[in-house]
KOLDO-72232 format. One record per atom (N, C-alpha, C): residue in one letter; x, y, z. Coordinates in steps of 0.05 Angstrom, whole numbers, padded with zeros to 5 digits, always signed. Layout:
KOLDO-72232
aXYZ;...
END
This chain:
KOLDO-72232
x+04274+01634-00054;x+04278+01645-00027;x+04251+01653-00015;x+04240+01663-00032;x+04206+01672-00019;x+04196+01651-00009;x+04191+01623-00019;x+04179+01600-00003;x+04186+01592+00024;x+04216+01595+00023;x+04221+01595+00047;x+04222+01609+00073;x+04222+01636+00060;x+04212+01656+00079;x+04186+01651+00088;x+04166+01649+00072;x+04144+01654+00072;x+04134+01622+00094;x+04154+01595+00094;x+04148+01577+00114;x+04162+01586+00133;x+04177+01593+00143;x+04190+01597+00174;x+04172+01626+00185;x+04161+01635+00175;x+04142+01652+00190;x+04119+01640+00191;x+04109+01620+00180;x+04091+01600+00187;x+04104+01591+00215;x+04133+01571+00217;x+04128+01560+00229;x+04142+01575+00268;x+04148+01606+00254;x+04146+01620+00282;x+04120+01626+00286;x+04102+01622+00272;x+04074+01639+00283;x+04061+01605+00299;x+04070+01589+00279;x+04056+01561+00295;x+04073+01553+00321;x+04091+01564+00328;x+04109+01561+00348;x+04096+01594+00374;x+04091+01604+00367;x+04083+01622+00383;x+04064+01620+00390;x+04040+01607+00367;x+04011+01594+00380;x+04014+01575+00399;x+04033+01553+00400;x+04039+01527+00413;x+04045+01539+00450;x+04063+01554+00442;x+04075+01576+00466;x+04061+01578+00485;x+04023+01602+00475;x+04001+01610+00479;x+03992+01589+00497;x+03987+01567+00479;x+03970+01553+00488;x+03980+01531+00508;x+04007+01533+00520;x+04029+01517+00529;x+04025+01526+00565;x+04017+01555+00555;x+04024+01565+00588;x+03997+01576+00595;x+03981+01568+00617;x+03959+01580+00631;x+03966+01597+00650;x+03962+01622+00654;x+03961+01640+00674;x+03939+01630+00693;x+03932+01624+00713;x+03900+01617+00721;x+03900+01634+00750;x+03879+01665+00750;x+03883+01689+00769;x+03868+01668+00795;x+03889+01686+00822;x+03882+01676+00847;x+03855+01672+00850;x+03836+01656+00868;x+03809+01650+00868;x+03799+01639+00853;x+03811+01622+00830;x+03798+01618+00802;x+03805+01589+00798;x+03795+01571+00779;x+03800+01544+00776;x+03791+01544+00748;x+03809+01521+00726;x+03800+01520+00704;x+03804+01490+00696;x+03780+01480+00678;x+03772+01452+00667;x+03791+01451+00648;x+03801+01426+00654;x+03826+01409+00629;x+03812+01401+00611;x+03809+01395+00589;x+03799+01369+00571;x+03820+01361+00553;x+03824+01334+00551;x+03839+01323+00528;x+03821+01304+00507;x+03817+01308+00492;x+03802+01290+00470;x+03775+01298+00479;x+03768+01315+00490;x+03740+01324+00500;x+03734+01302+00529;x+03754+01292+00544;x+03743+01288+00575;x+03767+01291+00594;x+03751+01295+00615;x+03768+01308+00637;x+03790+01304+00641;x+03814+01318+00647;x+03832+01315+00655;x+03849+01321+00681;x+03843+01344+00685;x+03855+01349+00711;x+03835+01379+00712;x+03842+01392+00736;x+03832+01417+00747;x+03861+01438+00746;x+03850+01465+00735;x+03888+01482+00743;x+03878+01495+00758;x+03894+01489+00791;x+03890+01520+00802;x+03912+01540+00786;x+03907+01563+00819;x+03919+01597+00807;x+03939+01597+00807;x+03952+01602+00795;x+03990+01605+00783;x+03992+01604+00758;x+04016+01586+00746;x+04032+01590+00721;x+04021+01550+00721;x+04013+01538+00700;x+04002+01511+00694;x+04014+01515+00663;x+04027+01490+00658;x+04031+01476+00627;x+04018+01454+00613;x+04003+01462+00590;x+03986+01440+00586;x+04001+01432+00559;x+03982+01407+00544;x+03997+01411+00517;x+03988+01418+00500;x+03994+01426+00479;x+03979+01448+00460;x+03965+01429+00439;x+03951+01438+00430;x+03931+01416+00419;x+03923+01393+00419;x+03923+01391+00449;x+03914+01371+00447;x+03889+01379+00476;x+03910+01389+00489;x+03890+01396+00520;x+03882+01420+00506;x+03858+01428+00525;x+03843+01450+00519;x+03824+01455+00545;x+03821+01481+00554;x+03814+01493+00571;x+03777+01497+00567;x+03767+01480+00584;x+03729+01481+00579;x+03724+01497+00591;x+03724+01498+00621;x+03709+01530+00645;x+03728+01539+00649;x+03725+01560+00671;x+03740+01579+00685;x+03726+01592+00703;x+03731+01577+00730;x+03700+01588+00752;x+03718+01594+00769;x+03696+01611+00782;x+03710+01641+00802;x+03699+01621+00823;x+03719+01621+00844;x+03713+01604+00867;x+03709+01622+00889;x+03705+01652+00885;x+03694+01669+00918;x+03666+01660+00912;x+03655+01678+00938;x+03623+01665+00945;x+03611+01696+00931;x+03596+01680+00915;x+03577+01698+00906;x+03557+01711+00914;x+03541+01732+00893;x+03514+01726+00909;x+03493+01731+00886;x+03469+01729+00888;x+03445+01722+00864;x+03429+01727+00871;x+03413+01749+00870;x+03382+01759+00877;x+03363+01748+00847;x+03351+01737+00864;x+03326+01723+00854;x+03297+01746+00844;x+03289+01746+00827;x+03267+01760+00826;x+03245+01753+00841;x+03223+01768+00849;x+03193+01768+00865;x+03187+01740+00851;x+03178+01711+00880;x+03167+01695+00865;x+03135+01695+00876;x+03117+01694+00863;x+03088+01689+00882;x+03080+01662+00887;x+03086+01661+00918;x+03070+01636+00934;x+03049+01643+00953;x+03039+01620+00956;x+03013+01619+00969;x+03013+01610+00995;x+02998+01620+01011;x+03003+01617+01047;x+02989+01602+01043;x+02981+01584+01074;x+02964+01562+01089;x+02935+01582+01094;x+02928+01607+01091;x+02906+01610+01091;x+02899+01622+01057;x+02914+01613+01043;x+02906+01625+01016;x+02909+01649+01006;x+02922+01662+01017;x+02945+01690+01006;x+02964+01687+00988;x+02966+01696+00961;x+02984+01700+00950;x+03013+01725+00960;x+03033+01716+00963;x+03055+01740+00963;x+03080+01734+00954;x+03080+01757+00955;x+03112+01758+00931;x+03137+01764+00947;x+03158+01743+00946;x+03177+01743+00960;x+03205+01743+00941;x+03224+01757+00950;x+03246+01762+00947;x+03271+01749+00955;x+03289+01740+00942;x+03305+01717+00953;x+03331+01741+00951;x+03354+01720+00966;x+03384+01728+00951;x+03397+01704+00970;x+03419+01697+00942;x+03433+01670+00952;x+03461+01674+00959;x+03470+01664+00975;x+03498+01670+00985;x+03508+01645+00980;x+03522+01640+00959;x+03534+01617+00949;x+03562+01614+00943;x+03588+01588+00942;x+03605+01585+00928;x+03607+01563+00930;x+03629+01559+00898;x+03634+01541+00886;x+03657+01517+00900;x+03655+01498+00911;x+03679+01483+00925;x+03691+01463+00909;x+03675+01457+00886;x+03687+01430+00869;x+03679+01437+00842;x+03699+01461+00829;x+03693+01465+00799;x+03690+01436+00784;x+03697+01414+00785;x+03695+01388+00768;x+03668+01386+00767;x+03655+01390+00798;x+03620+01378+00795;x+03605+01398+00779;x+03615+01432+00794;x+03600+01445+00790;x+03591+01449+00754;x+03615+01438+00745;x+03624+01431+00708;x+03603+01412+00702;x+03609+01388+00709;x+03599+01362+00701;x+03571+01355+00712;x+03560+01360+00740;x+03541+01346+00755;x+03515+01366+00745;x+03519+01391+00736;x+03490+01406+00731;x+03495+01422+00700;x+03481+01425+00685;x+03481+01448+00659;x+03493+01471+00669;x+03469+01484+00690;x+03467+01509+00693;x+03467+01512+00726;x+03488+01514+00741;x+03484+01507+00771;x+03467+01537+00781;x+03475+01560+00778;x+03456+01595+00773;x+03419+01579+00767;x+03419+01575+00752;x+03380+01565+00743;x+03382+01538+00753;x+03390+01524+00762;x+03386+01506+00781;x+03384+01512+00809;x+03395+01527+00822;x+03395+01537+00852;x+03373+01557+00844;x+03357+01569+00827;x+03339+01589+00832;x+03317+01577+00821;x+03315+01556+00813;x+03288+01535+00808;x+03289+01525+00841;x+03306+01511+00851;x+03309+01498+00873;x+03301+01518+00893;x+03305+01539+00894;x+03303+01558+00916;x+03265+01572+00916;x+03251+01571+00888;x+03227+01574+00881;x+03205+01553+00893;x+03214+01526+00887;x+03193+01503+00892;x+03202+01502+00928;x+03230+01503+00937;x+03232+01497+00969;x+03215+01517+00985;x+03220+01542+00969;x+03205+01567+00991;x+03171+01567+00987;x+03161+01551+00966;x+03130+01555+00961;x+03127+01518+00983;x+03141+01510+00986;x+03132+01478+00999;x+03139+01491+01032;x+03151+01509+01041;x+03162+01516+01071;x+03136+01540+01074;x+03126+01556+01053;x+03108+01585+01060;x+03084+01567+01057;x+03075+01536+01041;x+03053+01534+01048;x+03041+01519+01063;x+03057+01518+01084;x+03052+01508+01113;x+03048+01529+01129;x+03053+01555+01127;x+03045+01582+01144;x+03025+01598+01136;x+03021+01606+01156;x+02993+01633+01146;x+03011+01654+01136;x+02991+01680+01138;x+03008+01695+01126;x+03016+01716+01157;x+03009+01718+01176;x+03022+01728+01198;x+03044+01713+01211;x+03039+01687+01204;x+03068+01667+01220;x+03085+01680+01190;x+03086+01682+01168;x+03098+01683+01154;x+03126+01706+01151;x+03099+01725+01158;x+03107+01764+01156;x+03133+01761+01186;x+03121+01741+01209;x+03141+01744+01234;x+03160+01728+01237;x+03165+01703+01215;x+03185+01686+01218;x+03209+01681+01189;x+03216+01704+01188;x+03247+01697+01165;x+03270+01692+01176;x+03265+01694+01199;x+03299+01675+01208;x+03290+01635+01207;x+03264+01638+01209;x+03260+01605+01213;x+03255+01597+01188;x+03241+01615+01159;x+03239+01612+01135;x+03271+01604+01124;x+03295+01628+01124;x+03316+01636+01120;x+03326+01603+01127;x+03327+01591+01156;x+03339+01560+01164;x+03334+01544+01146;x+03303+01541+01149;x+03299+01521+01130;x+03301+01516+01100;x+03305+01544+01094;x+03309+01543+01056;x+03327+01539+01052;x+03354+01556+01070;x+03386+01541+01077;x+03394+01513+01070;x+03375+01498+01099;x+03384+01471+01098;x+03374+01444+01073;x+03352+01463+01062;x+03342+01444+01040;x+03368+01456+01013;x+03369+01480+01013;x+03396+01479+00987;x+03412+01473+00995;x+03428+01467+01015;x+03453+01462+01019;x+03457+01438+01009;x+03442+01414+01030;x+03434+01390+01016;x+03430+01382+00986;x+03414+01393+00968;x+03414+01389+00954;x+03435+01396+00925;x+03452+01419+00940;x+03479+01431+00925;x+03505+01421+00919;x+03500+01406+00950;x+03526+01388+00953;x+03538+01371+00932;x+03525+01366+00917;x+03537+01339+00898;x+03536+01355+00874;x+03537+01387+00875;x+03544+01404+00843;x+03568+01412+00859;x+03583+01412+00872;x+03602+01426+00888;x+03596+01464+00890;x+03572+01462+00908;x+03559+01485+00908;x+03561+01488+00937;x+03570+01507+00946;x+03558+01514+00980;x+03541+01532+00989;x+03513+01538+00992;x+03498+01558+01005;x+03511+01568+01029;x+03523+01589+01028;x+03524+01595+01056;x+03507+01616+01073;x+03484+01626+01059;x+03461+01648+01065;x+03452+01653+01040;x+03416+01647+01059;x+03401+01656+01043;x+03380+01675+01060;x+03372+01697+01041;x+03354+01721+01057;x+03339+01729+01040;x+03311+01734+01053;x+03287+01740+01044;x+03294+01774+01046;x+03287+01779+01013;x+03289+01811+01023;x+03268+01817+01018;x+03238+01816+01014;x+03216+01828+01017;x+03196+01805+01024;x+03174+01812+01035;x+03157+01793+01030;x+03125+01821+01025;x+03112+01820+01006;x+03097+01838+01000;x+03066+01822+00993;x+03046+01827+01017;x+03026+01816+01016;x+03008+01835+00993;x+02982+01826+00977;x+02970+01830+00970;x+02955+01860+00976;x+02961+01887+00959;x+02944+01912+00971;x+02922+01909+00990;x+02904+01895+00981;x+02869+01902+01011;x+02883+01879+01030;x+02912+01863+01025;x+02912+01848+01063;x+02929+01878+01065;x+02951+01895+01058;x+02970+01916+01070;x+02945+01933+01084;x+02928+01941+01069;x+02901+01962+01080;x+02889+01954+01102;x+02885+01930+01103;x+02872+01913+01124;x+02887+01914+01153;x+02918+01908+01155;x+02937+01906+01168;x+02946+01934+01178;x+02940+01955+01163;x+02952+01987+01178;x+02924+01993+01189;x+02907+01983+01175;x+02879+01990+01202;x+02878+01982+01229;x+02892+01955+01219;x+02895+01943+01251;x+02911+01962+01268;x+02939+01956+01249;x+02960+01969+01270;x+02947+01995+01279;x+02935+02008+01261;x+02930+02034+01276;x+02914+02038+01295;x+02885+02019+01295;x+02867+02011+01321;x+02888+02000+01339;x+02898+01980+01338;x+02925+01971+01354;x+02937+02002+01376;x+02948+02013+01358;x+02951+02036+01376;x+02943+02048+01386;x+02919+02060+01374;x+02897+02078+01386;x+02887+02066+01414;x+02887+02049+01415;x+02877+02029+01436;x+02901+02026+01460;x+02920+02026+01449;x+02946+02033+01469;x+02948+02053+01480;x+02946+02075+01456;x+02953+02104+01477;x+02919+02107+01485;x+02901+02095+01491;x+02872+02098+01504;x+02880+02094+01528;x+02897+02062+01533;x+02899+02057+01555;x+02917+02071+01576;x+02946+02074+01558;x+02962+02087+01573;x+02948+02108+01590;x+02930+02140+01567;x+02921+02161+01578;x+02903+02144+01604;x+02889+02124+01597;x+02867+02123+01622;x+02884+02106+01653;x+02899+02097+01648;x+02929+02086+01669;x+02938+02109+01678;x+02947+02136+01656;x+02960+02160+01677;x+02932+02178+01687;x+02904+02176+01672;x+02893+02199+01694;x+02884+02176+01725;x+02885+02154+01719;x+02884+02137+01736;x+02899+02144+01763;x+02929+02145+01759;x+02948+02141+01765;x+02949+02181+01780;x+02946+02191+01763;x+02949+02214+01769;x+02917+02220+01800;x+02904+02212+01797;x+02877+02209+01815;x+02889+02204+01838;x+02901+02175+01830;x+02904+02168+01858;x+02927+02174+01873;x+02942+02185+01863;x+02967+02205+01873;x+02959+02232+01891;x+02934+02250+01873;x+02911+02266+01882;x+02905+02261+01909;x+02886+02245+01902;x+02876+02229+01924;x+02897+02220+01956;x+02920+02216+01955;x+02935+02204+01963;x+02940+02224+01980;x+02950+02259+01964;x+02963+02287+01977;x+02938+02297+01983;x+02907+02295+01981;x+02889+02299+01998;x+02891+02292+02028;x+02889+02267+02024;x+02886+02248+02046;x+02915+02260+02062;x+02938+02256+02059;x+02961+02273+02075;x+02961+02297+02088;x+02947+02310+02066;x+02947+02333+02074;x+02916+02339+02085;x+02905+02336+02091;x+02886+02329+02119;x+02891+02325+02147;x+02897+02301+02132;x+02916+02285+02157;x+02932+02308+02171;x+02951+02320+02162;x+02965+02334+02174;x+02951+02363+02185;x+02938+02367+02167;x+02919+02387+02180;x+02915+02391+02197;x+02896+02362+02198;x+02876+02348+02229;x+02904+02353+02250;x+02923+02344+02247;x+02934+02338+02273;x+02953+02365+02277;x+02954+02390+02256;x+02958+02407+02265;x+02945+02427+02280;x+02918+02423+02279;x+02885+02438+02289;x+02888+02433+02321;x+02889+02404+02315;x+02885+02391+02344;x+02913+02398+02360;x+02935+02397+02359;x+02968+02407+02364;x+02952+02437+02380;x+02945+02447+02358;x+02947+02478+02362;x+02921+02482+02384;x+02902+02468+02382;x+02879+02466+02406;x+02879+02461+02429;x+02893+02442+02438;x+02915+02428+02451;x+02935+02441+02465;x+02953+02466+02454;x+02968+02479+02464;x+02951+02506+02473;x+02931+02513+02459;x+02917+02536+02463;x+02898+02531+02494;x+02884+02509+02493;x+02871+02495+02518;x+02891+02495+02537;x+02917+02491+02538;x+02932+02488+02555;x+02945+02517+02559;x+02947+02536+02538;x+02957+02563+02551;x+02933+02579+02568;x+02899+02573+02557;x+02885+02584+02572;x+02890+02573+02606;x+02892+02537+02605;x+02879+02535+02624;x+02908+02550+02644;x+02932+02544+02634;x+02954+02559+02654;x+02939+02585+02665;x+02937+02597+02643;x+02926+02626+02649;x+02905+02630+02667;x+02890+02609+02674;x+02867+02613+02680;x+02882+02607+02717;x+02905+02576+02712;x+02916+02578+02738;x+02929+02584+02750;x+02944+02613+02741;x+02954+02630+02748;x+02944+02657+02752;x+02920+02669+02748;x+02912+02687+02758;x+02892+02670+02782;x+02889+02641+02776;x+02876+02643+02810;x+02889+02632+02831;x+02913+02629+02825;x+02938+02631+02846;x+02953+02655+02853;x+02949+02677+02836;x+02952+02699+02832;x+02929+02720+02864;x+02906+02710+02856;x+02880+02720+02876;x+02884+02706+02900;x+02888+02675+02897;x+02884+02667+02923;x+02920+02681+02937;x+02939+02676+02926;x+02974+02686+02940;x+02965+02717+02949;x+02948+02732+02934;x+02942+02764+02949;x+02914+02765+02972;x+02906+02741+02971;x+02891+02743+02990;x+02860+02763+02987;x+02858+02775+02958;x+02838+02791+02953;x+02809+02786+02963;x+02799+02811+02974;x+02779+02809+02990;x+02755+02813+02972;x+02727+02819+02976;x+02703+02827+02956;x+02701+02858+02953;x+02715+02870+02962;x+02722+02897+02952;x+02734+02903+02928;x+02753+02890+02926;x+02774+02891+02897;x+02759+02882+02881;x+02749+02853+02891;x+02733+02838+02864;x+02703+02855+02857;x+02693+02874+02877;x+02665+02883+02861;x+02680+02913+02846;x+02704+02924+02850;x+02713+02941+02834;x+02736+02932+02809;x+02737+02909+02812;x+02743+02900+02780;x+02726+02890+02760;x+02703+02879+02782;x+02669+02875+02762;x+02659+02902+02755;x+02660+02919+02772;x+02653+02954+02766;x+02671+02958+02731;x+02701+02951+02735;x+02716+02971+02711;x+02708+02947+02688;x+02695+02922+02695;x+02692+02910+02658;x+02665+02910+02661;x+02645+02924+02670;x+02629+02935+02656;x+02617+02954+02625;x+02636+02974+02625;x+02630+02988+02611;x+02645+02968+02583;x+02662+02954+02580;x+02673+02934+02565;x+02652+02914+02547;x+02636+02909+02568;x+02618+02885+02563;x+02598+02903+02539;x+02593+02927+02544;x+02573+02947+02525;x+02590+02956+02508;x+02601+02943+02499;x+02617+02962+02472;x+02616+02953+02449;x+02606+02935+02445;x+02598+02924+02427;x+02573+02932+02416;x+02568+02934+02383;x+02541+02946+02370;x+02520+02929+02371;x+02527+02898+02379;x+02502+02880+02376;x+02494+02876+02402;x+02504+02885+02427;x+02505+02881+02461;x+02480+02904+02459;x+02456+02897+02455;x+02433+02911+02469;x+02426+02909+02490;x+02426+02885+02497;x+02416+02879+02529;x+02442+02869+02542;x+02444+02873+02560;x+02467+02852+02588;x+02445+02850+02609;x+02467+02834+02625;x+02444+02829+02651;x+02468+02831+02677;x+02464+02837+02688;x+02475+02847+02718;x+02460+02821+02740;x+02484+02812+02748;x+02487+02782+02765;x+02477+02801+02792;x+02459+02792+02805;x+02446+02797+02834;x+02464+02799+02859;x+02490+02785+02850;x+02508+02789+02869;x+02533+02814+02869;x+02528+02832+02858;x+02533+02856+02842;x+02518+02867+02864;x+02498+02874+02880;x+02481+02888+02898;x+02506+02887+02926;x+02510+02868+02930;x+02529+02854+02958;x+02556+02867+02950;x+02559+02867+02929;x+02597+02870+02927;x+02590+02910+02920;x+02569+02914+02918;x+02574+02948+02910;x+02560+02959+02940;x+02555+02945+02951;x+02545+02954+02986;x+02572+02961+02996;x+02585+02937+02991;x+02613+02935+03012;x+02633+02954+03002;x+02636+02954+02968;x+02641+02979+02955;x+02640+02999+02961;x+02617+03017+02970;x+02600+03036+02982;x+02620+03050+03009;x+02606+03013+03021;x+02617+03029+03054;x+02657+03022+03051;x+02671+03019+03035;x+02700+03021+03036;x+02703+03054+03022;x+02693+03059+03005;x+02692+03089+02995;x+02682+03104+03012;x+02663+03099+03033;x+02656+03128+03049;x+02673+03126+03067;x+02688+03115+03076;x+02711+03130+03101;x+02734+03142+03085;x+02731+03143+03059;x+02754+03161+03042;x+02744+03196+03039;x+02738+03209+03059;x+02726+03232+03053;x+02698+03241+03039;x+02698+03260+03022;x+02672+03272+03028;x+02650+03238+03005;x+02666+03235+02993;x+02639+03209+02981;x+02626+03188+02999;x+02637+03193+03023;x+02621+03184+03044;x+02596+03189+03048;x+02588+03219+03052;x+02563+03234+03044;x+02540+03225+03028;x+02525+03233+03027;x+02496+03230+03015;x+02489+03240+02994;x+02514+03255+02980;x+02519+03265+02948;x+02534+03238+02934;x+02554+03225+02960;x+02570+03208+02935;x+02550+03181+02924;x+02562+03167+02919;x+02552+03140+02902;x+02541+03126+02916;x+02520+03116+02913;x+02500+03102+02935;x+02479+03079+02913;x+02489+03054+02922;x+02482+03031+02903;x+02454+03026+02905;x+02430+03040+02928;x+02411+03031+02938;x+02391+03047+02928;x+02415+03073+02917;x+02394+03101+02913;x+02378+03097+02889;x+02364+03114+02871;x+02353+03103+02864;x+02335+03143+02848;x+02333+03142+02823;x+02329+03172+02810;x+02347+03187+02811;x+02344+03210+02813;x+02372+03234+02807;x+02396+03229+02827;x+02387+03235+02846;x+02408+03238+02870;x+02426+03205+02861;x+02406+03186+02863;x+02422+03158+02874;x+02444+03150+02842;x+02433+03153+02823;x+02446+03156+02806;x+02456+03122+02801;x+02441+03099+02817;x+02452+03074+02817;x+02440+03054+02802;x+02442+03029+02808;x+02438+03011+02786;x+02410+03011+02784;x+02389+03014+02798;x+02366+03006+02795;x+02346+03028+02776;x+02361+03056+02774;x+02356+03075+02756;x+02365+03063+02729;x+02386+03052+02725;x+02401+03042+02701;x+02377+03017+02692;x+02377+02989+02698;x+02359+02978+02703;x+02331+02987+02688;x+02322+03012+02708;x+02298+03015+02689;x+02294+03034+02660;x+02322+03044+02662;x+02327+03056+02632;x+02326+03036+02609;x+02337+03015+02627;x+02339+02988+02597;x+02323+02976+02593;x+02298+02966+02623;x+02281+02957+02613;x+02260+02975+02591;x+02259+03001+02599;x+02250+03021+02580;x+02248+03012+02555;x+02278+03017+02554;x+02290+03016+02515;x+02278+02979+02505;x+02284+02959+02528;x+02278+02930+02516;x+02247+02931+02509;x+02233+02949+02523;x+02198+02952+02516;x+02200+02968+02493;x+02216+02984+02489;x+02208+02994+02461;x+02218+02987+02435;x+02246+02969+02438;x+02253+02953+02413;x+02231+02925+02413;x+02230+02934+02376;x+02205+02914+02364;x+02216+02879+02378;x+02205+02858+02380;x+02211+02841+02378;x+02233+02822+02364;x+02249+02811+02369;x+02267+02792+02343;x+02251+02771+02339;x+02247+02768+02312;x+02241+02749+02305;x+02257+02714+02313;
END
């Protein structure tokens, strides 16, 4: 009885292996290599797949989303003889697990050999400033050379990006000197554009404000000229409408006399000759007013104590003009 026990659990365990190997699970996104006798047979996609058990057998199992693969620092050489170290990353997927199986060993070290020699044959056609300013036109062309050449591993590039590009320490030293003269030289100009700018703005509210000045000076000169001259023709429409005789006028020249001396720098005045004529007539209109009629009152002709008139005055001043020193 033991022998036979001991074969039917043989041949449930060889029946459960058969089972195993009968049913492929194959997860969504995924594709897996058939082989029978060691060559191809079919592809399984994702679902539930029946193969036959010992005879088929399962070689890959490739993940068909798009990957991605950062490349390490490779050093290439510019068109002026710069070494720098550039940084890749590949945006890739798989479209034909059969090729990607059969057409390359290693399709990963084949797209990063391929991606090494394309980017040193595209950077050494550039300097290293076209270089540092153009990764979208680097990025195109490294694209279109893997794509092309992926196609027949059932490979698709669908992006590739430079993530560093790192020039040599004394060109970085070299390059922030610039930029920094670069600037300095900007904000030179800017400051000398705004005191520029600020001058002639200056300049601008000078000139305005002059201008307006001027023509408020002149406004106001203008109106002042014109209130004198009113003034001037209205008190002599004023004299001529009253008909004033040379009596009034030598006793209104009499009351701005003492006016004219009131001043501390008025040393000398001078008394107009026609002042003799208008204080005669003066004279004789005051002596028919009572007693200043007389030979005590005011008498323009008189002349020492009694006369008390201009020609006494007169020689008081010439007096004092003989005895102040000269002006220089």
């Amino acid at each position: 009885m033991q022998p036979i026990i001991i074969v039917l659990i043989i041949l449930v365990v060889l029946v459960f292996i058969a089972l195993v190997k009968t049913i492929q699970v194959i997860p969504q996104a995924s594709a897996a290599i058939v082989e029978r006798f060691g060559r191809y047979t079919r592809t399984l996609n994702a679902g539930l797949n029946i193969v036959v058990p010992f005879i088929d057998s399962i070689r890959n199992r490739i993940d068909l989303r798009e990957q991605v693969v950062p490349f390490p620092p490779q050093p290439v050489i510019t068109q002026d003889n710069l070494v720098v170290n550039i940084d890749t990353v590949i945006y890739y997927q798989v479209t034909d697990a059969r090729a990607a199986t059969y057409e390359v060993a290693s399709y990963i070290q084949a797209i990063e050999q391929l991606t090494v020699t394309t980017l040193r044959n595209i950077i050494g056609g550039m300097d290293l400033e076209r270089t540092l300013t153009s990764r979208e036109e680097i990025n195109a062309a490294l694209r279109g050379v893997l794509d092309e050449a992926t196609g027949k591993w059932g490979i698709r590039v669908n992006r590739v990006e430079l993530k560093a590009i790192e020039p040599p320490t004394s060109i970085q030293d070299s390059m922030e000197k610039q930029m920094r003269a670069d600037r300095d030289k900007r904000a030179a100009i800017l400051q000398a554009e705004g005191v520029r700018q600020s001058e002639i703005l200056r300049a601008e509210g000078e000139k305005q404000s002059s201008i307006l000045r001027a023509e408020g000076e002149a406004k106001a000169a203008a109106l002042k000229a014109e209130g004198e001259a009113q003034a001037i023709r209205t008190v002599f429409e004023s004299i001529h409408a009253g008909d004033a005789d040379q009596k009034l006028l030598a006793y209104q020249y009499l009351q701005m006399l003492p006016k004219i001396a009131e001043g501390d720098a008025n040393k000398l005045w001078i008394v107009p000759s026609e002042i003799g004529d208008a204080l005669k007539g003066l004279s004789g209109a005051m002596g028919n007013f009572g007693p200043l009629g007389g030979g005590s009152g005011f008498n323009p002709q008189g002349s020492g104590k009694e006369g008390g008139g201009i020609p006494a005055a007169r020689d008081k001043d010439a007096a004092e003009r003989r005895e102040q020193p000269p002006i220089d």
